[in-house]
MARMARKE-361605 format. One record per atom (N, C-alpha, C): atom name; y, z, x; residue in one letter. Coordinates in Angstrom, 2 decimals, m for minus. Each point is the difference from the previous one (the first is absolute). Layout:
REM MARMARKE-361605
@at:CA | py:Y | pz:Z | px:X | aa:a;
...
END
This chain:
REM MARMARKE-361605
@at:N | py:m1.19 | pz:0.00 | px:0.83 | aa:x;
@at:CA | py:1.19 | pz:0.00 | px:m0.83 | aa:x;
@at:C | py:1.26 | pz:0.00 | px:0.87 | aa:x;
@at:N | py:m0.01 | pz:m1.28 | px:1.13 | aa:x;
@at:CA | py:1.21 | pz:0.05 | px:0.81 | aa:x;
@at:C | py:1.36 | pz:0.04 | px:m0.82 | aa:x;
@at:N | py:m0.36 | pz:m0.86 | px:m1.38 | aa:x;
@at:CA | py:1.64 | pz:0.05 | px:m0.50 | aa:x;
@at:C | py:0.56 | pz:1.28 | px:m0.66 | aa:x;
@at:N | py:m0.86 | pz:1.32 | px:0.06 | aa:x;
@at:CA | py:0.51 | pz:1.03 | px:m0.05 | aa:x;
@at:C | py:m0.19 | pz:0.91 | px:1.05 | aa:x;
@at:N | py:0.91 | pz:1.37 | px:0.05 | aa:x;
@at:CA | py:0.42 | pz:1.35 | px:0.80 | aa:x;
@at:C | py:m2.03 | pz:0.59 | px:m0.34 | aa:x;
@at:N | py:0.17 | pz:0.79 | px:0.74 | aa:x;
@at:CA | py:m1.64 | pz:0.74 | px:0.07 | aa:x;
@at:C | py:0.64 | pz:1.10 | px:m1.13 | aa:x;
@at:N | py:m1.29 | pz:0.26 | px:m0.89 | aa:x;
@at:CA | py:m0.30 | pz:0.43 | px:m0.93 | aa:x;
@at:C | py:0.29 | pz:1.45 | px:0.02 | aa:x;
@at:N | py:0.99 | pz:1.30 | px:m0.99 | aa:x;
@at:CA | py:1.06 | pz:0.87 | px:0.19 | aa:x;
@at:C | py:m1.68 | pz:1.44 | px:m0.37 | aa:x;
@at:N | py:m0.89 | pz:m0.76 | px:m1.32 | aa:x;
@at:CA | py:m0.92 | pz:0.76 | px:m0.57 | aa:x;
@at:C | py:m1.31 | pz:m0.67 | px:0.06 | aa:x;
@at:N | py:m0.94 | pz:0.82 | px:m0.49 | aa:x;
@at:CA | py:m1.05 | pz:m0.58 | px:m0.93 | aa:x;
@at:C | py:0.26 | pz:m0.47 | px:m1.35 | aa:x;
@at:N | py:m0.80 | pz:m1.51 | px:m0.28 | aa:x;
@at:CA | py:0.14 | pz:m0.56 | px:m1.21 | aa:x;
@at:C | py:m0.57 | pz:1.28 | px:m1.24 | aa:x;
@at:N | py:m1.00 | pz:0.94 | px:0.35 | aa:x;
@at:CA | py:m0.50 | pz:0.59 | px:m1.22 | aa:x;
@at:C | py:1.40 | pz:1.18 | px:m0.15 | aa:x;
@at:N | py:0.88 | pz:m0.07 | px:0.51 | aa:x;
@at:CA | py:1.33 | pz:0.73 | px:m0.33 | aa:x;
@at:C | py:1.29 | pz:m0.82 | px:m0.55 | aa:x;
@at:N | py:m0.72 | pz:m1.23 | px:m0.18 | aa:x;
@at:CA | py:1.04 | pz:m1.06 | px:m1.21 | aa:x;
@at:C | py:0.60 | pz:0.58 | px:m1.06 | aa:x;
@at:N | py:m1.60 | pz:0.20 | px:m0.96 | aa:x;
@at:CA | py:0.57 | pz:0.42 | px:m1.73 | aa:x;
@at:C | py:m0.53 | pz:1.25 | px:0.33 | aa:x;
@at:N | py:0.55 | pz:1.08 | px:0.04 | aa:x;
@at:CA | py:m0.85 | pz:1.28 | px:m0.49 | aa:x;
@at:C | py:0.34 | pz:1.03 | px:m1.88 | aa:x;
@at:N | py:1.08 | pz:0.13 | px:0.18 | aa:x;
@at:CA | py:0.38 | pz:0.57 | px:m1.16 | aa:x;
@at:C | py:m1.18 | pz:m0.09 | px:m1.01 | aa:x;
@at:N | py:m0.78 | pz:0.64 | px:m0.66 | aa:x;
@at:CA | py:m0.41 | pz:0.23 | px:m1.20 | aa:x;
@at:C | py:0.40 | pz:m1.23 | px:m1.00 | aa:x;
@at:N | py:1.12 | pz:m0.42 | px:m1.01 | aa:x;
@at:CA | py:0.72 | pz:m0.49 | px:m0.96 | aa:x;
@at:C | py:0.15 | pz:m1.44 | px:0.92 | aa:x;
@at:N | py:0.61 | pz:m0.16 | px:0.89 | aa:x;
@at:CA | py:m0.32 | pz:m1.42 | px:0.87 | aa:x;
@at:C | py:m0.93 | pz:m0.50 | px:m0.08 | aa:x;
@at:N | py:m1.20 | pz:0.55 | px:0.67 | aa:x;
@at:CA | py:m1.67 | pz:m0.33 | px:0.06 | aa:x;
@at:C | py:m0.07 | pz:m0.73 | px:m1.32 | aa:x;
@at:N | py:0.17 | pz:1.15 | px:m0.78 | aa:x;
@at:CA | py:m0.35 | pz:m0.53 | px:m1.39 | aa:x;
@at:C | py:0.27 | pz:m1.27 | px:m0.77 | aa:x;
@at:N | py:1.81 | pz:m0.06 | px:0.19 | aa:x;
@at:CA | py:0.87 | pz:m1.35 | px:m0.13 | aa:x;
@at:C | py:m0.71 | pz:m1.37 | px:0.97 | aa:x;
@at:N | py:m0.54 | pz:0.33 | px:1.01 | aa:x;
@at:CA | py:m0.60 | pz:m1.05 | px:0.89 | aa:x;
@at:C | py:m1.09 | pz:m0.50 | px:m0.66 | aa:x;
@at:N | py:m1.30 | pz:0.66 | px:m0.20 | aa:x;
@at:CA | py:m1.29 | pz:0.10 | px:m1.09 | aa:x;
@at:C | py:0.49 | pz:m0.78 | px:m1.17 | aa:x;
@at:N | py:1.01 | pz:0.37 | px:m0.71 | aa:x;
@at:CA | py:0.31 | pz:m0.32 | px:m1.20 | aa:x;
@at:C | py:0.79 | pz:m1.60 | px:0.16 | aa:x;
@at:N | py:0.50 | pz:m0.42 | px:1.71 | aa:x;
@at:CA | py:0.92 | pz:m1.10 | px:m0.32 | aa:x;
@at:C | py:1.08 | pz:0.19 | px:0.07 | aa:x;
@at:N | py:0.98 | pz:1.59 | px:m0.13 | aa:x;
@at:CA | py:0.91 | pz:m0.53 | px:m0.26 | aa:x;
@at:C | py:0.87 | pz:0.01 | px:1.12 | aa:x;
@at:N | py:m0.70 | pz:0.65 | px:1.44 | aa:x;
@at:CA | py:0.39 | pz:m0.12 | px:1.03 | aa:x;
@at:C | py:m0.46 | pz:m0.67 | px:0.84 | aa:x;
@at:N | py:1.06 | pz:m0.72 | px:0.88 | aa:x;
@at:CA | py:m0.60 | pz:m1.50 | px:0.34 | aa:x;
@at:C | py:1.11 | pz:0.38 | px:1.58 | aa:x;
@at:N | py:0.72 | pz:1.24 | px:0.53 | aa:x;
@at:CA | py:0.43 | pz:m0.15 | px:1.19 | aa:x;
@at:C | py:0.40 | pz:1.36 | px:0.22 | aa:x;
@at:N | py:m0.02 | pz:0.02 | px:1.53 | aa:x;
@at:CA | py:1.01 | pz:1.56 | px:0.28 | aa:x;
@at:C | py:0.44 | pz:m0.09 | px:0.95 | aa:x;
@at:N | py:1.09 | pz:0.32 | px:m0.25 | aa:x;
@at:CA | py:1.47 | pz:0.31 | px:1.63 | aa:x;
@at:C | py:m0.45 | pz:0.97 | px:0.31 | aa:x;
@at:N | py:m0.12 | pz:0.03 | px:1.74 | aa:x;
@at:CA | py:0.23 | pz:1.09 | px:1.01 | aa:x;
@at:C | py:0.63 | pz:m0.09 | px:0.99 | aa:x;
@at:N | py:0.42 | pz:0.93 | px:0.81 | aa:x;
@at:CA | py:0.86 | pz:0.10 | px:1.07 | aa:x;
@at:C | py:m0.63 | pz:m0.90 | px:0.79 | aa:x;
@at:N | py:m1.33 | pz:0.00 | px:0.92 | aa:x;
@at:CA | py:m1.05 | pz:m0.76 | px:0.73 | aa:x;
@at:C | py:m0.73 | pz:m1.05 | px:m0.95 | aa:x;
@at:N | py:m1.21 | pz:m0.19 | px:1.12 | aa:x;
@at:CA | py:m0.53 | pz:m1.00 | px:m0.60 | aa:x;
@at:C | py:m1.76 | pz:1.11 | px:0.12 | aa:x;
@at:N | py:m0.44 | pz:m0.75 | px:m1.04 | aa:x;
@at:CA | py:m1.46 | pz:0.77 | px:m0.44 | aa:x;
@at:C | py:m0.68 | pz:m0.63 | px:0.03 | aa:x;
@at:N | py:0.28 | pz:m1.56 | px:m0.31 | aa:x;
@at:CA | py:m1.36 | pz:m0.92 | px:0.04 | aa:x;
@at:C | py:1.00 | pz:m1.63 | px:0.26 | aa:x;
@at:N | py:m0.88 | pz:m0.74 | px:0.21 | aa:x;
@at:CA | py:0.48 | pz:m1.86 | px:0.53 | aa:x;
@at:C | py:m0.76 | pz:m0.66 | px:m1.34 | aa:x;
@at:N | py:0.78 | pz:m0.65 | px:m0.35 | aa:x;
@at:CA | py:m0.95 | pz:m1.12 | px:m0.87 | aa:x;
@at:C | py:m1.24 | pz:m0.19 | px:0.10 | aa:x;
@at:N | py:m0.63 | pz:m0.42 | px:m0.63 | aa:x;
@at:CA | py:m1.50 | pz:m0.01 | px:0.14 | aa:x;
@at:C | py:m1.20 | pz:1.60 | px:m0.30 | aa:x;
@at:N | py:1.09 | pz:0.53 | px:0.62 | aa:x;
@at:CA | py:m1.51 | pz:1.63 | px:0.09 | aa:x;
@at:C | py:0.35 | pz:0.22 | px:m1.32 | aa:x;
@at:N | py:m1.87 | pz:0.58 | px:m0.15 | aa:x;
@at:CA | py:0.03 | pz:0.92 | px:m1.48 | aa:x;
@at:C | py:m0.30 | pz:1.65 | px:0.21 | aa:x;
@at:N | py:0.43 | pz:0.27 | px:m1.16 | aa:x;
@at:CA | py:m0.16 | pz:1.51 | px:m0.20 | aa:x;
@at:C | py:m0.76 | pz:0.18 | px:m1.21 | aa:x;
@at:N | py:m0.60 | pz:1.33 | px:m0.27 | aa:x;
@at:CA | py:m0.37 | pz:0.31 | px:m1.02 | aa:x;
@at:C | py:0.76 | pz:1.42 | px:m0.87 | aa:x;
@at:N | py:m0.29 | pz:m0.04 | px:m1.11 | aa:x;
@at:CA | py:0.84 | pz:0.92 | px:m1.26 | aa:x;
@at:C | py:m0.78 | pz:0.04 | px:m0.84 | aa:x;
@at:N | py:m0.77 | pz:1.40 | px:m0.30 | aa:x;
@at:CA | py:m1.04 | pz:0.27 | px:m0.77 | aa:x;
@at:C | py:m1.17 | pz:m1.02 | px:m0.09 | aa:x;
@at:N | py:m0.45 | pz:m0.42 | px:0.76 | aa:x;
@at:CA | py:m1.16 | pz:m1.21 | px:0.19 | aa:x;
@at:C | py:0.54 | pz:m1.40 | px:m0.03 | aa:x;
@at:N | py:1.51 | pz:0.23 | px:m0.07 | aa:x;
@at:CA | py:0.08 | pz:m2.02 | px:m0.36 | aa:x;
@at:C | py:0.78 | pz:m0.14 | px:0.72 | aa:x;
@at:N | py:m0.17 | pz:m1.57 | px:0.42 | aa:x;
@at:CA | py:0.40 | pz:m0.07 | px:1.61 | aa:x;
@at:C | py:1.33 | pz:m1.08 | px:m1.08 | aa:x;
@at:N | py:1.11 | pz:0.18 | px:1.57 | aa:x;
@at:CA | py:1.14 | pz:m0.75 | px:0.30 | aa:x;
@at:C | py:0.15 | pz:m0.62 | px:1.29 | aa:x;
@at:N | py:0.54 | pz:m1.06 | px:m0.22 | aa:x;
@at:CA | py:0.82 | pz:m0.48 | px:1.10 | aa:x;
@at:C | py:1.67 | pz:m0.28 | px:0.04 | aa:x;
@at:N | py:0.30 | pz:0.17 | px:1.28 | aa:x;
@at:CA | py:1.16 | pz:m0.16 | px:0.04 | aa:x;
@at:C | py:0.03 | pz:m1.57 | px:0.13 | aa:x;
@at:N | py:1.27 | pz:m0.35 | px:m0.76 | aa:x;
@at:CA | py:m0.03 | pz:m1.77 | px:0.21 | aa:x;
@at:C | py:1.50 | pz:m0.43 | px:0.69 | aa:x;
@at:N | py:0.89 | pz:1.18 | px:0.41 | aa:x;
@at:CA | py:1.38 | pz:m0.24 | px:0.27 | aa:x;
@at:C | py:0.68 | pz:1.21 | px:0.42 | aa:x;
@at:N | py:0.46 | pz:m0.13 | px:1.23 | aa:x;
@at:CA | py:0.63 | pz:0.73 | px:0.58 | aa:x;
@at:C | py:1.26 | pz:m0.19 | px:0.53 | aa:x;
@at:N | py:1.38 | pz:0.64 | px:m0.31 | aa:x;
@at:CA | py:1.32 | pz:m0.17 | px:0.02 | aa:x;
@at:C | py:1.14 | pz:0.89 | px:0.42 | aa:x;
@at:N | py:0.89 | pz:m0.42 | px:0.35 | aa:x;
@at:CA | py:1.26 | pz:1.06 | px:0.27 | aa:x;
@at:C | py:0.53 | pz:m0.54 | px:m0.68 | aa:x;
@at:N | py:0.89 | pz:1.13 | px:m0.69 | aa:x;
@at:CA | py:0.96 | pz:m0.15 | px:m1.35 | aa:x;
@at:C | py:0.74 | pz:1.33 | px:0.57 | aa:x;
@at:N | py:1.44 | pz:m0.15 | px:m0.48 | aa:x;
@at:CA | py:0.66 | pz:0.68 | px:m0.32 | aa:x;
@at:C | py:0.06 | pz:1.44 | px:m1.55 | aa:x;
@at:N | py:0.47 | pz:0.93 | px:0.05 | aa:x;
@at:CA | py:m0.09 | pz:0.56 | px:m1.60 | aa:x;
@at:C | py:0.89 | pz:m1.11 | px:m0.99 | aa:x;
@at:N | py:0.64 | pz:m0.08 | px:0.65 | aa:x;
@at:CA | py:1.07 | pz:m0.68 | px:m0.93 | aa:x;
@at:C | py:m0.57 | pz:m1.14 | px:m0.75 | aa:x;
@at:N | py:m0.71 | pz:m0.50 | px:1.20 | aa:x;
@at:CA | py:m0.58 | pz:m1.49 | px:m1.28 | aa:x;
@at:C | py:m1.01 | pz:0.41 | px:m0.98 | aa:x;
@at:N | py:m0.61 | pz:0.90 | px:m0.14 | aa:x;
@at:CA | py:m1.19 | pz:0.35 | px:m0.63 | aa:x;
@at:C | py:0.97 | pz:m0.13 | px:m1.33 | aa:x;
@at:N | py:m0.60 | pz:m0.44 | px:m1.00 | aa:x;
@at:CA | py:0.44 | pz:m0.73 | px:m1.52 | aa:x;
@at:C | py:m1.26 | pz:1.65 | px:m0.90 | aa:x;
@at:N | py:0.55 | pz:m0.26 | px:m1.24 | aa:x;
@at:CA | py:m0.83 | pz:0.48 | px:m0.94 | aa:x;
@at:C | py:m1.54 | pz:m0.46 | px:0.07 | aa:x;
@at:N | py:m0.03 | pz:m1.38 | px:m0.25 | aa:x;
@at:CA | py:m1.62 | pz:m0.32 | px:0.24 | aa:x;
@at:C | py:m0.60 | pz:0.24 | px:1.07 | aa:x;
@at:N | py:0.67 | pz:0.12 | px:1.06 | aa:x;
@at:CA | py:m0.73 | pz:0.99 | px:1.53 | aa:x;
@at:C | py:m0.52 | pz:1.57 | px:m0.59 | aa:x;
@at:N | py:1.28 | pz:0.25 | px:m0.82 | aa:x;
@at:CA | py:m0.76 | pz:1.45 | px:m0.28 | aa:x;
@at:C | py:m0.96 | pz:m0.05 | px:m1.10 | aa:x;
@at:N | py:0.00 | pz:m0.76 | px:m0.89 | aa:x;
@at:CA | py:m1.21 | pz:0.20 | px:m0.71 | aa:x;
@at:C | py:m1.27 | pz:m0.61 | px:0.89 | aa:x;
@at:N | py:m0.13 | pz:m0.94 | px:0.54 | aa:x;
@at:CA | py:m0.85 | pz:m0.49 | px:1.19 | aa:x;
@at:C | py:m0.79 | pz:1.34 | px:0.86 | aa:x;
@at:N | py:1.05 | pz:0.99 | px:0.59 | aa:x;
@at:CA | py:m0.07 | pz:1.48 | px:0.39 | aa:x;
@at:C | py:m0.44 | pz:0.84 | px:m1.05 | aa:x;
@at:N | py:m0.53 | pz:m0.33 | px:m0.94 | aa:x;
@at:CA | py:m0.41 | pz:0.92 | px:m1.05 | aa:x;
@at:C | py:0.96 | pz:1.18 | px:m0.87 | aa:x;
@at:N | py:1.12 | pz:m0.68 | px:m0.33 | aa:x;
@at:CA | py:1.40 | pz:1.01 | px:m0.63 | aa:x;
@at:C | py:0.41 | pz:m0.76 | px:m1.19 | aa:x;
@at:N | py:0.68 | pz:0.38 | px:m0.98 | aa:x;
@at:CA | py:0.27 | pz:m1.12 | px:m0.69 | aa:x;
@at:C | py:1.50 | pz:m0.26 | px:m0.18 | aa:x;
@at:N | py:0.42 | pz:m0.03 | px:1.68 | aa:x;
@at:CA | py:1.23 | pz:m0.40 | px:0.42 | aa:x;
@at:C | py:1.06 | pz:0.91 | px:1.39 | aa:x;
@at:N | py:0.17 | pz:m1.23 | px:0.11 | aa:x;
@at:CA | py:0.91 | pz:0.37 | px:1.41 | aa:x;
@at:C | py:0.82 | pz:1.62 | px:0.33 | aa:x;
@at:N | py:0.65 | pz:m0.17 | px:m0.99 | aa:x;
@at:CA | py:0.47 | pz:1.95 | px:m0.25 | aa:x;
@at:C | py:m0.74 | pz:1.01 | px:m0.15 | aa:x;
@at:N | py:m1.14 | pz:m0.35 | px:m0.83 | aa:x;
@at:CA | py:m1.29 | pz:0.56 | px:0.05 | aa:x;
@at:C | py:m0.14 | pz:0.23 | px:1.40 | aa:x;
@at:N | py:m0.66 | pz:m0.85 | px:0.64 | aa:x;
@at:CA | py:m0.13 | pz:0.14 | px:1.03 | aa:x;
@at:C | py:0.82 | pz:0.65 | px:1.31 | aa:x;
@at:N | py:1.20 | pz:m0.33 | px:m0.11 | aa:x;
@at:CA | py:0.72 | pz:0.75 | px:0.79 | aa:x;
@at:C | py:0.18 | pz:1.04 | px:m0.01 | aa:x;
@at:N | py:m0.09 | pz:0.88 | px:m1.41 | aa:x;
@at:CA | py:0.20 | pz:1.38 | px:0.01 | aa:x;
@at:C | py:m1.19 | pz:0.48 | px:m0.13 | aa:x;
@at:N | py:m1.24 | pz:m0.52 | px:0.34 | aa:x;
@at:CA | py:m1.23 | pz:0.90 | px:0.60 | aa:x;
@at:C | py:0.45 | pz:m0.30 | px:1.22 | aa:x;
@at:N | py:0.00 | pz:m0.92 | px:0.83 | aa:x;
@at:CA | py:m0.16 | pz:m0.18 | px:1.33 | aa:x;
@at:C | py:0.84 | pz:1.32 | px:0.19 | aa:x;
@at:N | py:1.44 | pz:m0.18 | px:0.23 | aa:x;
@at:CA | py:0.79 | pz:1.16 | px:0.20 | aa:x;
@at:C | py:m0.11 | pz:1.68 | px:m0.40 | aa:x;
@at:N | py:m1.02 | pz:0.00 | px:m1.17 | aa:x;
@at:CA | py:m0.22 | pz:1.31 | px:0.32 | aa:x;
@at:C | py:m1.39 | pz:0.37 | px:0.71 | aa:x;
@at:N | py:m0.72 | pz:m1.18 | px:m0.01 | aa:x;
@at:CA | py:m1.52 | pz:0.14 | px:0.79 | aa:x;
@at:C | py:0.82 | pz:0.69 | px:1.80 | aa:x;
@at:N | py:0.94 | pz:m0.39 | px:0.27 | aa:x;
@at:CA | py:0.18 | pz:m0.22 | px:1.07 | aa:x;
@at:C | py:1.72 | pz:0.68 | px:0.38 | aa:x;
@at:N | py:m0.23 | pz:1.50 | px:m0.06 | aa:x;
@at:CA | py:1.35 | pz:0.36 | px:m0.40 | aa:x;
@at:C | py:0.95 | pz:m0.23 | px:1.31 | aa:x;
@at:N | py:1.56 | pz:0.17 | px:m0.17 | aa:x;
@at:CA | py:0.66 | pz:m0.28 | px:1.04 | aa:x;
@at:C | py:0.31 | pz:m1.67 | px:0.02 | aa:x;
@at:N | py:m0.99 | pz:m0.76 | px:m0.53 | aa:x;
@at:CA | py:0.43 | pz:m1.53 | px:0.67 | aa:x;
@at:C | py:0.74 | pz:m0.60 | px:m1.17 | aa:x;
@at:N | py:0.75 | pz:m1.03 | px:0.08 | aa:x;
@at:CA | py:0.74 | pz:m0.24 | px:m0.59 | aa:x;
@at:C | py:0.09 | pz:m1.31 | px:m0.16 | aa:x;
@at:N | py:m0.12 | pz:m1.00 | px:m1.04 | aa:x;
@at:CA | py:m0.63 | pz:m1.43 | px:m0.27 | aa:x;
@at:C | py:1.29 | pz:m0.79 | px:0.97 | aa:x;
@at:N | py:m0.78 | pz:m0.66 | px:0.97 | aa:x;
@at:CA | py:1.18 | pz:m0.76 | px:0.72 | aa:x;
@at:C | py:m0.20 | pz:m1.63 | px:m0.11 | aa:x;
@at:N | py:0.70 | pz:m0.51 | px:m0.49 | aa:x;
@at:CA | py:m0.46 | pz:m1.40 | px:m0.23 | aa:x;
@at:C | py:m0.56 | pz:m1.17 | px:0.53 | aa:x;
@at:N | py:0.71 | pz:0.51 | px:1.52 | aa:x;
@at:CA | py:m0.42 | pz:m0.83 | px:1.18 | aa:x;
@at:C | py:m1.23 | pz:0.53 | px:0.59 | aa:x;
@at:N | py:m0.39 | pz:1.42 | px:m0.08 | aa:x;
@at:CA | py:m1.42 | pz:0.40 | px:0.69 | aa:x;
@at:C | py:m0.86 | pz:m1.22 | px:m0.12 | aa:x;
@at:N | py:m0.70 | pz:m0.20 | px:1.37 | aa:x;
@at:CA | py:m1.21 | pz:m1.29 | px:m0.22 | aa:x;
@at:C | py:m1.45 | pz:1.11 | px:m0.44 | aa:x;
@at:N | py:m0.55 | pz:m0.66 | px:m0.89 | aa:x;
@at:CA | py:m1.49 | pz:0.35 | px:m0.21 | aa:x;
@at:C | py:m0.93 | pz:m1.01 | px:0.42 | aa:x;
@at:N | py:m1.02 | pz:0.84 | px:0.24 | aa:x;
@at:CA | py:m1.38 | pz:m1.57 | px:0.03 | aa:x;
@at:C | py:m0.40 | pz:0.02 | px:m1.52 | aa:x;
@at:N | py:m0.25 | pz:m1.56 | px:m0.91 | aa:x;
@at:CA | py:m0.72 | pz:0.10 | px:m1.07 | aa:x;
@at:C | py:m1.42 | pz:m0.51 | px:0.02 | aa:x;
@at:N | py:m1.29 | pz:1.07 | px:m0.20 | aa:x;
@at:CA | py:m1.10 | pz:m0.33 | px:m0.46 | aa:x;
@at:C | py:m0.50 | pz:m0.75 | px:m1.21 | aa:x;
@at:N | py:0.18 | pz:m1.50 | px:0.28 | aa:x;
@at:CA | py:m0.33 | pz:m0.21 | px:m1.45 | aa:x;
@at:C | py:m1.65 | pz:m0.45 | px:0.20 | aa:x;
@at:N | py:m0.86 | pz:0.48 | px:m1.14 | aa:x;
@at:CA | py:m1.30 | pz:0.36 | px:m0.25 | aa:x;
@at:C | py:m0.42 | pz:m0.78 | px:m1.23 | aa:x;
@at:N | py:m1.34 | pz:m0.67 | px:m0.50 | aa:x;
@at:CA | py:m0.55 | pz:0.17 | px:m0.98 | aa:x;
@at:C | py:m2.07 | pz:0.62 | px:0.43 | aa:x;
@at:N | py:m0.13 | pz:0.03 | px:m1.81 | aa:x;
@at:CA | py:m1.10 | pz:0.76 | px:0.04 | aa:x;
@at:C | py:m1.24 | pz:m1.43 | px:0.24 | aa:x;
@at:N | py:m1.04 | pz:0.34 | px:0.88 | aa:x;
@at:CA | py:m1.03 | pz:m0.87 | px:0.11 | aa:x;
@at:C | py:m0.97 | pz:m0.51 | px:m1.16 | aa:x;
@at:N | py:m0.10 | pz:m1.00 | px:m0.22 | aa:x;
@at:CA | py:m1.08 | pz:m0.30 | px:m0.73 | aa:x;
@at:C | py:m2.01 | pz:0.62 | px:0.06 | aa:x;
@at:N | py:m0.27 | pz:0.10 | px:m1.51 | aa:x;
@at:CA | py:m0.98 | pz:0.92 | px:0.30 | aa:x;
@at:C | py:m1.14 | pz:m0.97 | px:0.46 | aa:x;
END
């Protein structure tokens, strides 16, 4: 994976949350921003027995992330989302320009 930085985590520390997992299983999560990178296109992970792959990996800014990013993230919207992030994570403060990496994922065929 020369066209990316070496890897920040482990991929099985992508989705963890409880309610995520679930949104993933269910579809309705299809990506996740992190500070690092957890996985490269191509690798899969598993979530309660069912496997994923990652199909896209990106730097984005906060700022560009749209509403359908956050429902994509499993929220059912951008503000939504921002005001968990910010209290998941007290002290930080939504900066528009922060770069994230985006995991975008779907679920494998059975």
């Amino acid at each position: 994976m020369s066209d990316f930085p070496e890897k920040t985590c482990e991929i099985d520390s992508l989705v963890t949350h409880a309610k995520l997992v679930e949104a993933a299983i269910a579809g309705r999560k299809t990506q996740q921003r992190r500070n690092g990178i957890y996985a490269y296109p191509g690798e899969a992970f598993e979530l309660q027995g069912m496997q994923f792959k990652v199909i896209d990996l990106r730097r984005e800014s906060l700022g560009q992330m749209t509403d359908e990013d956050a429902r994509a993230e499993g929220y059912p919207g951008l503000e939504v989302y921002r005001d968990l992030i910010l209290r998941m994570h007290k002290g930080m403060e939504w900066n528009e320009t922060a770069k994230v990496w985006v995991h975008e994922f779907e679920r494998c065929a059975e």
